[in-house]
N, C-alpha and C positions, 0 to 999 in steps of 0.2 A: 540938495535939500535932504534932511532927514527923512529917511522911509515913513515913520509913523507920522509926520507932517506932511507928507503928501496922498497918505492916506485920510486922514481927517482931514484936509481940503477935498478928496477926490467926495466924500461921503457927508459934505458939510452942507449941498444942497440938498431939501427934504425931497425932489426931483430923482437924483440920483439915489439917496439913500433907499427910496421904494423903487426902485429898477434892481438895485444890488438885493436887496431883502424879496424880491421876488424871483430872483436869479437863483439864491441859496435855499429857497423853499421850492423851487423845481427842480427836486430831485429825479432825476440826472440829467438836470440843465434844459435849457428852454431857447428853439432856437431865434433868430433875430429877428425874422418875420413875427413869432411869438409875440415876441417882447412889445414890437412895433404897434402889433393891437391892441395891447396894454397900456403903453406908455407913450403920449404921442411923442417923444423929444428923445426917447430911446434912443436914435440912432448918434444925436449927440453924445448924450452921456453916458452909451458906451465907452466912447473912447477916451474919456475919461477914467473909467473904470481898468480900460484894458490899458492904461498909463500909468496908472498906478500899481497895476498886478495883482489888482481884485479879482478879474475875470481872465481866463482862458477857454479859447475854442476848441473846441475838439469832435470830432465826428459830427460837424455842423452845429453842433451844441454850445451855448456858453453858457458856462460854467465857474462856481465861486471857486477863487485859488486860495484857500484856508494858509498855506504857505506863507502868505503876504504879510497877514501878523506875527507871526511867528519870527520870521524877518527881522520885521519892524520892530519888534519884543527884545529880539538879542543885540539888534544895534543900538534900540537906544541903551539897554543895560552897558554895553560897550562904552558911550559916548558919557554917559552918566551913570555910574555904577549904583546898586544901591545898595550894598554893603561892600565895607571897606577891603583893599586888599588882601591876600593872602583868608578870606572867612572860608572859611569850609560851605560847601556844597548844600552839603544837609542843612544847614540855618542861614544861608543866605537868602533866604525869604522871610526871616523875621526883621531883616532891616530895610530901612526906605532913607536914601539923602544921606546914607554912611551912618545911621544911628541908628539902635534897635525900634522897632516900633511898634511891635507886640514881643511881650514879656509871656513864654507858654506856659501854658496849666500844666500840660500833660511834664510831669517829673523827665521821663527818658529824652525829650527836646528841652526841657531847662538843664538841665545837665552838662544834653551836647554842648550846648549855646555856653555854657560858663567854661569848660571843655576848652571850645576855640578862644572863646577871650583870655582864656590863663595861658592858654598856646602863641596866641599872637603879641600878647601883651608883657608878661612877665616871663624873666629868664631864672631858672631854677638854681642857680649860684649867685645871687644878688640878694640884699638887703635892702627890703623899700619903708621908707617913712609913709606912717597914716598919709600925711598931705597928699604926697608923692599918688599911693593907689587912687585916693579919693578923685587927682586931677586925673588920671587914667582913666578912670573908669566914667566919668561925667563927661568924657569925649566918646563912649557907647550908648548912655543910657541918658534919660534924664532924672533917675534915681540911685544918684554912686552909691548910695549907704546901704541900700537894697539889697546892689549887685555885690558889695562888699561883702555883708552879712551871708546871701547866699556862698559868693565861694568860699568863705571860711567854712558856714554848713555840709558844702558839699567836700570840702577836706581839699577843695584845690588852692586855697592859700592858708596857711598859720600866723598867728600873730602872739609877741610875748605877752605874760600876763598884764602889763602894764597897757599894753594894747600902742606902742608905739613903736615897734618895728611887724614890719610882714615878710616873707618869702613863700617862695611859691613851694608846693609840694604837690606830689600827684597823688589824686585820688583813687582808690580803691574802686574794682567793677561796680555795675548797678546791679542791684537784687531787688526785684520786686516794681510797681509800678509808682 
């Protein structure tokens, strides 16, 4: 079973979730006796807890294992990525489900982001018809004419005056914010 699936089963009784949530507010951990006075069913849903690798013992202590998301965070990206192959580091957190999903304010992150899409997307000795980018681009965004106008703005693709071929071209550094 998927890590983050048996994490929200292990955390899905409101039982357990106030045992884990007073486990991680007893800094530095609370031992089982503790817990037991607190929680009468404790001693259950510990081991629930310690199944799922919420909890760890230590010096008679249990203890949150923060780990456990963390985990659970890169295997699901693993299993279901949320941006598309090959996207740079720096902006794969603007996409969710292989599509962007926040468009950034900040210039020097819109940039990068059009950056990788002209990198993964268009080959710098090639000829593309309007149609052509428009389909490309409406498999990132759900604003192709947006993302289009931007990389032309940003000098990462040209188009003739007629505005019916494109190629890619690289853009010049950033200056300024």
């Amino acid at each position: 079973m998927e890590p983050s699936h048996v994490i929200v089963k292990a955390l899905a009784d409101p039982e357990r979730l106030r045992l884990f949530a007073d486990i991680v507010l007893a800094d530095p951990g609370a031992s089982v006796t503790e817990l037991k006075e607190r929680h009468p069913h404790a001693e259950k849903a510990l081991i629930r807890l310690f199944d799922a690798g919420l909890v760890t013992r230590e010096d008679g202590k249990v203890r949150a294992a923060p780990g456990a998301f963390r985990a659970a965070a890169a295997a699901a990206r693993e299993a279901a990525p949320a941006a598309p192959p090959g996207t740079s580091p720096e902006v794969a957190q603007l996409y969710s489900n292989g599509r962007i999903s926040v468009m950034p304010v900040n210039r020097r992150t819109r940039v990068a982001l059009l950056r990788d899409i002209a990198r993964r997307r268009f080959e710098f000795d090639r000829v593309y018809t309007e149609a052509e980018i428009t389909e490309t681009l409406a498999a990132e965004y759900h604003d192709p004419l947006q993302l289009r106008r931007d990389l032309i703005d940003e000098l990462l693709l040209e188009r003739t005056l007629g505005g019916k071929e494109y190629r890619r071209r690289e853009a010049p550094p950033i200056t300024g914010t």
